[in-house]
Kinemage of the C-alpha trace (Angstrom):
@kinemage 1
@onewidth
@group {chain A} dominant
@subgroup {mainchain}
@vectorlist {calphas} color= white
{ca unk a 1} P 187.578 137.755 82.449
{ca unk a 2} L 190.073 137.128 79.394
{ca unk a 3} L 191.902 134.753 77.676
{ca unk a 4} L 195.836 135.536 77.012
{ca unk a 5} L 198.766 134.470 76.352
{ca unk a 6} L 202.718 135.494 76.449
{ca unk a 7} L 204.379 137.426 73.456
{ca unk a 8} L 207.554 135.435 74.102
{ca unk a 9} L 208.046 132.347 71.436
{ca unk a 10} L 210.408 131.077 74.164
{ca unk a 11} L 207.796 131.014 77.311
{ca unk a 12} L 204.650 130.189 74.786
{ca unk a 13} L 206.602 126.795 74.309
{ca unk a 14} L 207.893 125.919 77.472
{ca unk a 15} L 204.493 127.353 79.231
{ca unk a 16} L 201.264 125.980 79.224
{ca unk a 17} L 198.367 127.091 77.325
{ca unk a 18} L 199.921 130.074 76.015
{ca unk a 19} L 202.125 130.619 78.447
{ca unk a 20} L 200.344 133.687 80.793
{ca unk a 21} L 201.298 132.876 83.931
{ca unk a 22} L 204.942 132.077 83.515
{ca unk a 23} L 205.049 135.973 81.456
{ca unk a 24} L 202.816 137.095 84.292
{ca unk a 25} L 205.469 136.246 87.003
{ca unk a 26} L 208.282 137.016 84.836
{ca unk a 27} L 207.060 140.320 84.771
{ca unk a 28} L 206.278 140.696 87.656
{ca unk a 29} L 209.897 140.050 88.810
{ca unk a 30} L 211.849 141.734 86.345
{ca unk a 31} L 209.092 144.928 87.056
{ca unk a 32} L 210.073 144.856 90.863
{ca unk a 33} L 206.448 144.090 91.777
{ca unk a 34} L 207.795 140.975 93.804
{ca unk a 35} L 211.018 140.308 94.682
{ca unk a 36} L 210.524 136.544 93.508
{ca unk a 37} L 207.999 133.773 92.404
{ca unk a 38} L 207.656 130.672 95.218
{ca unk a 39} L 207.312 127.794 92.368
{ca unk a 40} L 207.775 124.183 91.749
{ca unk a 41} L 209.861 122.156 89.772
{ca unk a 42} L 210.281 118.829 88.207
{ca unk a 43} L 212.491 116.642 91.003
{ca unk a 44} L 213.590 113.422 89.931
{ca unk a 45} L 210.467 112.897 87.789
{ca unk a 46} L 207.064 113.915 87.201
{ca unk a 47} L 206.018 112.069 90.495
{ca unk a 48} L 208.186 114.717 92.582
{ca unk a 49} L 208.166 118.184 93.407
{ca unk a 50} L 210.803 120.681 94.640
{ca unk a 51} L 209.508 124.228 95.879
{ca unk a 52} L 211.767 127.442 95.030
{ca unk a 53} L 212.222 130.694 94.789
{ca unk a 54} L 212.631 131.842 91.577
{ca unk a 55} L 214.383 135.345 90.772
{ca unk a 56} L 214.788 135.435 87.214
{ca unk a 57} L 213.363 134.736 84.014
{ca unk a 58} L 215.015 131.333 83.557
{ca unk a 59} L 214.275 130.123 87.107
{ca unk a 60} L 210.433 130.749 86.317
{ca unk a 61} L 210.518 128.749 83.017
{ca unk a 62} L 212.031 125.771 85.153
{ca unk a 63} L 208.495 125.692 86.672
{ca unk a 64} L 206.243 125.558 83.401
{ca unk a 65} L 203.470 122.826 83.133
{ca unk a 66} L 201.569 120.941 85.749
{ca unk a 67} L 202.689 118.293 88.212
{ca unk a 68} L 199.680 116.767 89.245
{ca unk a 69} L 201.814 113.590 91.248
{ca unk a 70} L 203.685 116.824 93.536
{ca unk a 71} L 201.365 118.358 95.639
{ca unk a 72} L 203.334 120.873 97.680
{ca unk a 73} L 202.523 123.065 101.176
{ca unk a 74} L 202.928 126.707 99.841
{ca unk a 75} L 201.595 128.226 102.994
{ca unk a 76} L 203.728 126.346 105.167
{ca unk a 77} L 207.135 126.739 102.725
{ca unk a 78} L 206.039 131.382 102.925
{ca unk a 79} L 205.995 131.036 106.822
{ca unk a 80} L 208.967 129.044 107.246
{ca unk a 81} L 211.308 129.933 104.946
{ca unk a 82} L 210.440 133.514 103.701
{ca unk a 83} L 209.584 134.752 107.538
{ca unk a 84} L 205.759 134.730 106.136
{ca unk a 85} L 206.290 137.612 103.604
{ca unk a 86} L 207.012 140.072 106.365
{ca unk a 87} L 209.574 142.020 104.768
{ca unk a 88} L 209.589 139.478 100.840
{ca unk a 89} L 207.010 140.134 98.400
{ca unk a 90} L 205.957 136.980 97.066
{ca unk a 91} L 204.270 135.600 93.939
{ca unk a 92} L 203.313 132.262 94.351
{ca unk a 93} L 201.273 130.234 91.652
{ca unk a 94} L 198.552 128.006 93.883
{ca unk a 95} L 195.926 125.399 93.575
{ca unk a 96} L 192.639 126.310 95.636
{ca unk a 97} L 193.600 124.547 98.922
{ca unk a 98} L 196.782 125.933 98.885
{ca unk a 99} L 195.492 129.736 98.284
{ca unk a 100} L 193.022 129.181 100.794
{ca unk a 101} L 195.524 127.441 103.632
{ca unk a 102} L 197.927 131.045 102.907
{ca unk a 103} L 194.877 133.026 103.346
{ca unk a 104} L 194.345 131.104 106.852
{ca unk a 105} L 197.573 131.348 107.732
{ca unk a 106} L 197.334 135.428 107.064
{ca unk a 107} L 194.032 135.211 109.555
{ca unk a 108} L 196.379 133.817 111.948
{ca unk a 109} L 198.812 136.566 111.605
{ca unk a 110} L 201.817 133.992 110.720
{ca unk a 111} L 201.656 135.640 106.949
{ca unk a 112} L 201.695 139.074 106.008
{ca unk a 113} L 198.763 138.915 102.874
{ca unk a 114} L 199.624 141.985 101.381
{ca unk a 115} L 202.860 140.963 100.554
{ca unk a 116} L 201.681 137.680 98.964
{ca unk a 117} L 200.091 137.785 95.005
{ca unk a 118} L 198.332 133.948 94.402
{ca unk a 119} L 198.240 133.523 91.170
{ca unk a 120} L 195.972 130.784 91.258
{ca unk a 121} L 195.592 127.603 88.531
{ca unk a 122} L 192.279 125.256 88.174
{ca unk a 123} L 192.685 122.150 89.957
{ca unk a 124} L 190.486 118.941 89.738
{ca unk a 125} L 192.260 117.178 91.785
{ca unk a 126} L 196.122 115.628 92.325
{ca unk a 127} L 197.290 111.748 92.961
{ca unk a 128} L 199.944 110.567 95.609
{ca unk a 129} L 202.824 109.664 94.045
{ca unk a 130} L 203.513 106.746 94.984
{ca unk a 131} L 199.834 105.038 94.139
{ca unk a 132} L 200.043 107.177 90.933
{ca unk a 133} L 203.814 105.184 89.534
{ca unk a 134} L 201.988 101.806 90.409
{ca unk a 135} L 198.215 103.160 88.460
{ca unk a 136} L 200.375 103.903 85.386
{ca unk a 137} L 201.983 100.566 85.603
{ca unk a 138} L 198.946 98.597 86.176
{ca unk a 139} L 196.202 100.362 83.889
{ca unk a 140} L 198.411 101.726 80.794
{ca unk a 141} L 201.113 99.315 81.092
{ca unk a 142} L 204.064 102.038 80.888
{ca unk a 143} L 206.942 102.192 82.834
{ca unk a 144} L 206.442 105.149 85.140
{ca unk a 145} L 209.824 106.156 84.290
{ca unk a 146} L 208.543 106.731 81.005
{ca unk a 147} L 205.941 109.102 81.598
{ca unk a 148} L 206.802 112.572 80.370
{ca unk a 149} L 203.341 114.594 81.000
{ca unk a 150} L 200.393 113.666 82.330
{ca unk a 151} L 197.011 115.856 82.174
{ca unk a 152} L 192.938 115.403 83.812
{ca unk a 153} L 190.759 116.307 81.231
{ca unk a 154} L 187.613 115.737 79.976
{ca unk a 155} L 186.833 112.968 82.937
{ca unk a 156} L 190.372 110.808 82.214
{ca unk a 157} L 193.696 110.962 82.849
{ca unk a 158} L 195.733 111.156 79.947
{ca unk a 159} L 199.837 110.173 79.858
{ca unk a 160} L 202.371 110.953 77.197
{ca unk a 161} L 205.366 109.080 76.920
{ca unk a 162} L 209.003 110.126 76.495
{ca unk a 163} L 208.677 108.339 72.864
{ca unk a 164} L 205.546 110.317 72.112
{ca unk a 165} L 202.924 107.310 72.917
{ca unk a 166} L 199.434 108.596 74.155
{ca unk a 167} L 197.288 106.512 76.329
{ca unk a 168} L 193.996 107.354 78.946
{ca unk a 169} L 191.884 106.222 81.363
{ca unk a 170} L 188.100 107.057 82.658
{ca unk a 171} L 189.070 108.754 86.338
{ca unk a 172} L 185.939 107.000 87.461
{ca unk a 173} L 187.217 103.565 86.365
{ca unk a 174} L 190.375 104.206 88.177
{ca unk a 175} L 189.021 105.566 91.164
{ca unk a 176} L 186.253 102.612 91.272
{ca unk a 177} L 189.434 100.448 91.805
{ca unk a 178} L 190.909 102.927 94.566
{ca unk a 179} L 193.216 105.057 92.442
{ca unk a 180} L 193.054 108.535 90.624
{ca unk a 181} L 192.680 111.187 92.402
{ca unk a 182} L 193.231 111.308 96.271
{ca unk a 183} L 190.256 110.913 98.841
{ca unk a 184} L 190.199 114.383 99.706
{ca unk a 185} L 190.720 115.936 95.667
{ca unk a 186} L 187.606 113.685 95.217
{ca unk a 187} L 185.273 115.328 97.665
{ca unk a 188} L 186.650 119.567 97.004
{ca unk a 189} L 184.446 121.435 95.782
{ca unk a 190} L 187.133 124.297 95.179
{ca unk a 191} L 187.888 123.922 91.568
{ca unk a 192} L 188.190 127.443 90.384
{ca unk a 193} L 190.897 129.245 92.367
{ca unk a 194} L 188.644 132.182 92.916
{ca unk a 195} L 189.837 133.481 96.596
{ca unk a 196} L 193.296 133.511 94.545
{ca unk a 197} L 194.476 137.262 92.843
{ca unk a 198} L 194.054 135.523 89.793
{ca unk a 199} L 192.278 132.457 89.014
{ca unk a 200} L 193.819 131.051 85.835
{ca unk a 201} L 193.097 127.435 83.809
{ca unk a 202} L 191.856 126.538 80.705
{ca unk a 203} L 188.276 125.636 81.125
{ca unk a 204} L 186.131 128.165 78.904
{ca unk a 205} L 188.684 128.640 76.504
{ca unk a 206} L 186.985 127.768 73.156
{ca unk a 207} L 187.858 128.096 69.265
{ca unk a 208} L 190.649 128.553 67.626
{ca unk a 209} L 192.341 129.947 71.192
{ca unk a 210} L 191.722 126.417 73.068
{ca unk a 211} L 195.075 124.990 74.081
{ca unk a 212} L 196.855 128.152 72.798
{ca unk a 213} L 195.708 130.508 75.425
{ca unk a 214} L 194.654 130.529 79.358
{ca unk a 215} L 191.668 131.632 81.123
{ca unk a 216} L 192.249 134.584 83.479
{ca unk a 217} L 189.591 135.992 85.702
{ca unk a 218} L 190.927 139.065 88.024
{ca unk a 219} L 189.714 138.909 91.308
{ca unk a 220} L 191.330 141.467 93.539
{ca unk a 221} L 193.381 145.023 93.539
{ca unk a 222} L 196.630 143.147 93.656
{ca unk a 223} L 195.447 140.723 90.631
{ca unk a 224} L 194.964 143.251 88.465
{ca unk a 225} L 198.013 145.091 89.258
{ca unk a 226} L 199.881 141.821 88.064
{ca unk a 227} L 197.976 141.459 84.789
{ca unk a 228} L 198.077 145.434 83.856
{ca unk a 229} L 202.110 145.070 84.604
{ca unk a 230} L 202.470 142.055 82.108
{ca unk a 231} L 200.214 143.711 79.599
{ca unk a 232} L 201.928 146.847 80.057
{ca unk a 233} L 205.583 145.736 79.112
{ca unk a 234} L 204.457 144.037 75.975
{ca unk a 235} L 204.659 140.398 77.885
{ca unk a 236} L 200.770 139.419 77.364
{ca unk a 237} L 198.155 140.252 74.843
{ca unk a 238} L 194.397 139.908 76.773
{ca unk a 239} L 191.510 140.229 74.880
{ca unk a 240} L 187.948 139.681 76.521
{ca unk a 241} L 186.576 135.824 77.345
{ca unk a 242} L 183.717 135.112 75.370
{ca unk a 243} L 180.340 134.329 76.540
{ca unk a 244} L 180.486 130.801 75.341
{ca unk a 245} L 183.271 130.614 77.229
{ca unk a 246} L 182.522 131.947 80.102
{ca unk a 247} L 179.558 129.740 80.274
{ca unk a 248} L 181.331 126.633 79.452
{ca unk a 249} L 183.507 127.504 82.824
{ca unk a 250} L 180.928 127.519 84.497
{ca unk a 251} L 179.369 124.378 83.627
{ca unk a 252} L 182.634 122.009 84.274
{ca unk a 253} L 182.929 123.928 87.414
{ca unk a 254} L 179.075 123.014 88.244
{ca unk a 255} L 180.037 119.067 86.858
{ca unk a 256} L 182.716 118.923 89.436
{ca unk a 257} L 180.802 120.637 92.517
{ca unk a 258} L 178.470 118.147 91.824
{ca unk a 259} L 181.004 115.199 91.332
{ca unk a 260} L 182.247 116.455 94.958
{ca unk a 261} L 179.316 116.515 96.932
{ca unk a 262} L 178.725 112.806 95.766
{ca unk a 263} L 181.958 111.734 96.896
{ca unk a 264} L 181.793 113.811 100.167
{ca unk a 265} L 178.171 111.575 100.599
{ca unk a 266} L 179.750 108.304 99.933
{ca unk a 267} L 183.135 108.621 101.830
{ca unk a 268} L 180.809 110.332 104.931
{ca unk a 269} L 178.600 107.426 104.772
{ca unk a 270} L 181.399 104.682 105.527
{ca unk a 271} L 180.943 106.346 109.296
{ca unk a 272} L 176.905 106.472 109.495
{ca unk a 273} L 174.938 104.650 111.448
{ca unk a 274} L 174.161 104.349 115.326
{ca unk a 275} L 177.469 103.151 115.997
{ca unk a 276} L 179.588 106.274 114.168
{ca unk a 277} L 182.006 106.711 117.097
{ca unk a 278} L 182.869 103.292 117.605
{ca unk a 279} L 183.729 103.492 114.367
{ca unk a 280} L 185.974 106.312 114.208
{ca unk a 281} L 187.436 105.603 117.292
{ca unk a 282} L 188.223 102.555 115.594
{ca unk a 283} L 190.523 103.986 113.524
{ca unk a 284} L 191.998 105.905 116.162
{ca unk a 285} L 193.038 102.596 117.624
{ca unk a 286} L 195.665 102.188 114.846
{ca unk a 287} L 197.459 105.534 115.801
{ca unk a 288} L 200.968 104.829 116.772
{ca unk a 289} L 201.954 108.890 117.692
{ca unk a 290} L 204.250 109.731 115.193
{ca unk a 291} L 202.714 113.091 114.905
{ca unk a 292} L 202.956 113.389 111.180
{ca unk a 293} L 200.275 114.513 110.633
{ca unk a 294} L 200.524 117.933 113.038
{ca unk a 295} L 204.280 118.218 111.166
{ca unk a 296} L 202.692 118.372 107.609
{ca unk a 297} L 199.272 120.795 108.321
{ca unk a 298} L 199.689 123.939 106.513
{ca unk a 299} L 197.993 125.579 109.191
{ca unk a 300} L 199.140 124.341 112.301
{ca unk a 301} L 202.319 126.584 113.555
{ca unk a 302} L 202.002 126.845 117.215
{ca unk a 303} L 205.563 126.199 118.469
{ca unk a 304} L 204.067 124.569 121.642
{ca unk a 305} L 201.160 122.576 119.758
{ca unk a 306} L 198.840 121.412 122.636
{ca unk a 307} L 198.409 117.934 120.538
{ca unk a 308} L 201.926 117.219 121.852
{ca unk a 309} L 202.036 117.635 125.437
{ca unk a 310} L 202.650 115.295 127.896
{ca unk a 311} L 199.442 116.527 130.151
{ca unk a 312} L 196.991 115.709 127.103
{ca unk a 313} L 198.736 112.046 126.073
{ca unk a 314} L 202.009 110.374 127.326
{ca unk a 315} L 204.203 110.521 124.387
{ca unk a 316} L 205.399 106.950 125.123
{ca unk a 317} L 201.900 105.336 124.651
{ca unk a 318} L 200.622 103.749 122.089
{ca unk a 319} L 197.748 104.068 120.811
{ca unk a 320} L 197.340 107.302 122.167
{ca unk a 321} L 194.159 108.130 123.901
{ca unk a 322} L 191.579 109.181 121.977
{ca unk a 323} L 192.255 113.175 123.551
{ca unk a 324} L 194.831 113.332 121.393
{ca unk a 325} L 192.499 113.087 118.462
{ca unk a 326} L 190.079 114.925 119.899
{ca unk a 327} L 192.102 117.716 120.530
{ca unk a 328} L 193.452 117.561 117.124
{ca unk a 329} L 190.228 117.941 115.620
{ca unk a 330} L 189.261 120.771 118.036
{ca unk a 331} L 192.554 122.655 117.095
{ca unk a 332} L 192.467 122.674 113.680
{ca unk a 333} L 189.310 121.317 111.797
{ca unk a 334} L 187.604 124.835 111.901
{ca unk a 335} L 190.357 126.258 109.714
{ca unk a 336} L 190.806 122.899 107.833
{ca unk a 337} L 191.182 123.131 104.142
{ca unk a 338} L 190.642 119.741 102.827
{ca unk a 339} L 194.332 119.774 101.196
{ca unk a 340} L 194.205 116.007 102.590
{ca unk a 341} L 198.426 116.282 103.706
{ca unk a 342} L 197.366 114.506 106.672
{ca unk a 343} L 196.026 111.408 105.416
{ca unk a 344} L 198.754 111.455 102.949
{ca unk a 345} L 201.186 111.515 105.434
{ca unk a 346} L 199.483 108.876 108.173
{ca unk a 347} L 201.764 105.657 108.006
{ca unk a 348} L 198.757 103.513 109.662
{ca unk a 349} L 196.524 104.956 106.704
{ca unk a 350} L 193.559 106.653 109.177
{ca unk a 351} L 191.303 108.639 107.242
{ca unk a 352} L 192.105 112.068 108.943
{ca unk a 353} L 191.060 113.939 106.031
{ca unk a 354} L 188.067 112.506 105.766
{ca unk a 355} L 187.445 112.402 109.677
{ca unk a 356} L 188.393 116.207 109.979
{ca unk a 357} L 186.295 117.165 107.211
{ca unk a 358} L 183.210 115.498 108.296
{ca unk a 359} L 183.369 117.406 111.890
{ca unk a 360} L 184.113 120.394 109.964
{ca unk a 361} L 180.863 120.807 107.344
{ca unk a 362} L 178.952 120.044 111.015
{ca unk a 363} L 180.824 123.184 112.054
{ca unk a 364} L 180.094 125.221 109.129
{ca unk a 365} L 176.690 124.544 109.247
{ca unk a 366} L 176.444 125.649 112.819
{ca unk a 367} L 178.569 128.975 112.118
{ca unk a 368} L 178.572 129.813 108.550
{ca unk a 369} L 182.238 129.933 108.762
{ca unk a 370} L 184.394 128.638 105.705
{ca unk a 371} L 188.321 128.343 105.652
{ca unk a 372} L 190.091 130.169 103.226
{ca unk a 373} L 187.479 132.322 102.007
{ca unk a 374} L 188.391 136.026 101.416
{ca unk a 375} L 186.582 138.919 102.700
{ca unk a 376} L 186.082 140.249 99.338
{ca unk a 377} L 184.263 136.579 98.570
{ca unk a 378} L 181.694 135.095 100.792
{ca unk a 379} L 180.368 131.812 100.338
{ca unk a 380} L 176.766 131.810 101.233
{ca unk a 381} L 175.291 129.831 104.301
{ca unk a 382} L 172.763 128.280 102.078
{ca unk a 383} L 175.406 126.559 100.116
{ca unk a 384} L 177.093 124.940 103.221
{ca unk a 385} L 173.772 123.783 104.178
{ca unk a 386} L 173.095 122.315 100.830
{ca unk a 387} L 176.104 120.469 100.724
{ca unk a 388} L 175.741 118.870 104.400
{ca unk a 389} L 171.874 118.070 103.807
């Protein structure tokens, strides 16, 4: 565990505390230990994001800072339009659900793993974009337009304007009014990217280093292949996380887990009682078979997806029958990875997310088996069972 930061003035202000993962990747390129960096990049605003592939040092800088309105499908993006890393070795920076949807995806055989370094970044949580431009409107009274950087810290969401204005919010008085983060961001309890190469953020950095330098915890082979490279060509200086630091990780990580599991116990017990299916199956009723959400899972690839064919529900009928949701949740809720795309992407506003995710922590009680977790990093049973009791 260290805290670092890039050499270069240029990346240490256009990065992010400090600037080590924008050196780390630019190293890493311009060493020929990838042959590019899988980003994302401002769109139109701060409310979209545009995934690329970025091959040089100016590319990567494109990509400094946070957009917490752009959630992205990394997993999806490396299968489809790099071949899955099969013959492309591929840095890709990653919140927890999507490290842990690429590491599915590699269980799958649909992406070659040891081609792929995560360099993965803290995450408490991300907002849709659209709810997000109508939050800012409504609870700082800013034009969204005007919003140049916006940052979750220290339980509020804080916005800077384009004219240097500073404004926040308590998340929980937002998301008492049903905004903040989304549904699913509320109820992870993957904070801490650590089934990424790197997990990298800047929780436990304390002193005269806090804001100036990032958190970095190697966690595999490949990890510390990409920090030694860095270090090595005079891109980073590392020196060892403290102790206070390292504890002070641990506790906002412990804050959150907790902050999760109540969520996950309020949002489960909207579908309690002795008349839970009617329930669910009452939002099924809404279902008008666009099939959105199958097209936006980042680990659903089967070419042939049994969800759509004819001999499990006529494509021309509406609602669907409830097999269609069934088989849905057979297919895919065992590798689920809460990255809530689904129930982003529902037009009828079902809770799939929070449907899927409820059948799955039944599973993972029964099995023990967690989504995304690496082999070098099992989660113990006794903390699934916690979490479901």
């Amino acid at each position: 565990m260290h805290y670092g930061r890039a050499t270069d003035q240029f990346i240490q202000d256009h990065g992010e505390c400090g600037g080590l993962i924008t050196a780390v990747l630019v190293s890493a390129v311009e060493q020929n230990v990838v042959d590019g960096a899988l980003l994302v990049k401002q769109g139109e605003s701060i409310y979209d994001g545009v995934p690329f592939f970025a091959t040089s040092k100016e590319e990567i800088v494109q990509a400094a800072g946070s957009l917490h309105c752009a959630p992205t499908l990394s997993a999806k993006v490396i299968k489809n339009y790099l071949d899955g890393a099969r013959d492309t070795r591929v840095a890709v920076t990653c919140k927890p659900c999507d490290a842990r949807a690429i590491i599915e995806m590699g269980k799958r055989n649909q992406i070659n793993l040891d081609n792929v370094y995560m360099v993965g970044v803290n995450c408490g949580g991300t907002m849709s974009p659209v709810q997000a431009r109508e939050m800012i409107l409504k609870f700082y009274d800013i034009d969204p337009d005007d919003v140049a950087k916006e940052e979750i810290a220290k339980g509020k969401l804080m916005v800077l304007t384009k004219d240097g204005q500073h404004k926040e919010v308590s998340i929980d008085e937002l998301e008492e009014q049903g905004y903040g983060r989304r549904k699913n961001c509320q109820r992870c309890e993957y904070n801490i990217p650590r089934m990424a190469d790197l997990a990298c953020g800047n929780w436990g950095v304390v002193g005269d280093d806090a804001g100036k330098a990032t958190f970095v915890e190697v966690r595999t082979e490949k990890g510390k292949t990409l920090l030694d490279t860095a270090s090595a060509a005079g891109a980073i200086t590392l020196k060892d996380a403290p102790q206070e630091g390292i504890a002070l990780r641990e506790k906002l990580d412990g804050i959150m887990v907790k902050m999760a599991r109540k969520a996950m116990a309020a949002q489960f017990a909207e579908f309690d009682g002795d008349d839970k299916f009617q329930k669910l199956f009452a939002q099924f009723d809404k279902c008008i078979g666009c099939r959105s959400c199958i097209e936006v899972c980042p680990i659903c690839f089967c070419l042939d997806c049994l969800t759509k064919e004819d001999f499990v529900v006529s494509k021309g009928e509406l609602p669907p029958e409830p097999m269609f949701h069934l088989s849905r949740l057979m297919h895919q809720s065992a590798g689920c990875v809460n990255c809530g795309q689904c129930q982003e992407a529902c037009p009828v506003n079902i809770p799939l997310s929070t449907i899927t995710h409820m059948v799955q922590t039944a599973e993972q009680k029964a099995t023990g088996y967690v989504p995304g977790q690496s082999a070098e990093d099992p989660i113990p049973l006794s903390e699934i069972v916690e979490v479901q009791e």
